[in-house]
PLY file of the C-alpha trace (Angstrom):
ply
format ascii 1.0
element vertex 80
property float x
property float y
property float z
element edge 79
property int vertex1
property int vertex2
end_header
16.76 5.46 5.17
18.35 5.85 1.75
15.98 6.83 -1.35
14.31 3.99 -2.96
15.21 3.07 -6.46
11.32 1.81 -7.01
7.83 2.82 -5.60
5.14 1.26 -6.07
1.55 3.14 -5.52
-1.17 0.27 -5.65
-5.43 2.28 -4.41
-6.98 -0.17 -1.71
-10.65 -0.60 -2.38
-12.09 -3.77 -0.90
-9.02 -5.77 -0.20
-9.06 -6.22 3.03
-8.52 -10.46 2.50
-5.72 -9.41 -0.54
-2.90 -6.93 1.31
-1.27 -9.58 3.09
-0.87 -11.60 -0.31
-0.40 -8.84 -2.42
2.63 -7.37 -0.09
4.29 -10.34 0.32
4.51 -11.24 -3.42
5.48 -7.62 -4.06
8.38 -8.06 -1.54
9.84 -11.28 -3.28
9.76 -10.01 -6.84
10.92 -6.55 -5.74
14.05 -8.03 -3.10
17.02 -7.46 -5.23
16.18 -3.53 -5.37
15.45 -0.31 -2.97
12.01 0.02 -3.04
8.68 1.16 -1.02
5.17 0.28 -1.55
2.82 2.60 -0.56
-0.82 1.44 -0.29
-3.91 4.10 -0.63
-6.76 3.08 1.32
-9.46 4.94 -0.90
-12.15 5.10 2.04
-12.99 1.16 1.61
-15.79 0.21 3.71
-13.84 -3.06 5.33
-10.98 -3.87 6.98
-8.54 -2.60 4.18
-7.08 0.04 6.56
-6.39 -2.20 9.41
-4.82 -4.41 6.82
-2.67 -1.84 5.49
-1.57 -0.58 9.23
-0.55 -3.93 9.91
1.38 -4.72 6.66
3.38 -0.83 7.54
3.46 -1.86 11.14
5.65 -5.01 9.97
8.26 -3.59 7.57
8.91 0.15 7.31
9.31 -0.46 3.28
5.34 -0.54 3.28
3.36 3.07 3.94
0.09 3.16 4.39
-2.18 6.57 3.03
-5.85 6.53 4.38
-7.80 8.96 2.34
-10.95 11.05 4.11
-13.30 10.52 1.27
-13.19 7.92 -1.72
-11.32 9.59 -4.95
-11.51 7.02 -7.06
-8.30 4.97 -8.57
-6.50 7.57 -10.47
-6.86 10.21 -7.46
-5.86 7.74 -4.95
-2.86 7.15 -6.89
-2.23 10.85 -7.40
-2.31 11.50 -4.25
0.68 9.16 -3.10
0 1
1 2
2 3
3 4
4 5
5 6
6 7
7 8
8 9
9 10
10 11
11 12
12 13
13 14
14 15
15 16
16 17
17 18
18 19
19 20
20 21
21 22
22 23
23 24
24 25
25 26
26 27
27 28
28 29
29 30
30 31
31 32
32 33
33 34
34 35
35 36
36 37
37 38
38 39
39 40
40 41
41 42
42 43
43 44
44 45
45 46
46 47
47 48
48 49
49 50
50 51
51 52
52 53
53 54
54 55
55 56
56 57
57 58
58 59
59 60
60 61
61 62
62 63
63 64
64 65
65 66
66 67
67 68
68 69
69 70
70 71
71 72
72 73
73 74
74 75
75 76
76 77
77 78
78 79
């Protein structure tokens, strides 16, 4: 896999319902470059992990980072 021109680090917190969505509009406005997205699941109490395994699961572009303990946003996104 080549290095990607763009990455995008987006904290999961209670978004189980909004990965799917948010992923696939990411993916359209990003198609004409190299890019990843990398998703922080920052210890949500839902479904947000599953969601995030399944978006990674799908296309290797998409990583998935399941924190132990909740950080908060700017930690979460530190630690992609």
């Amino acid at each position: 896999m080549t290095t990607p021109e763009i990455s995008v680090v987006i904290p999961v917190y209670r978004s189980e319902e909004i990965v799917p969505h948010l992923c696939k509009a990411l993916k359209e406005a990003l198609s004409a470059y190299s890019y990843e997205i990398i998703l922080v699941n920052d210890r949500s109490p839902d479904g947000s992990w599953k969601a995030i395994r399944c978006e990674a699961e799908k296309d290797t572009r998409v990583v998935g980072l399941n924190l132990r303990v909740n950080v908060g946003q700017d930690r979460a996104i530190m630690a992609a």
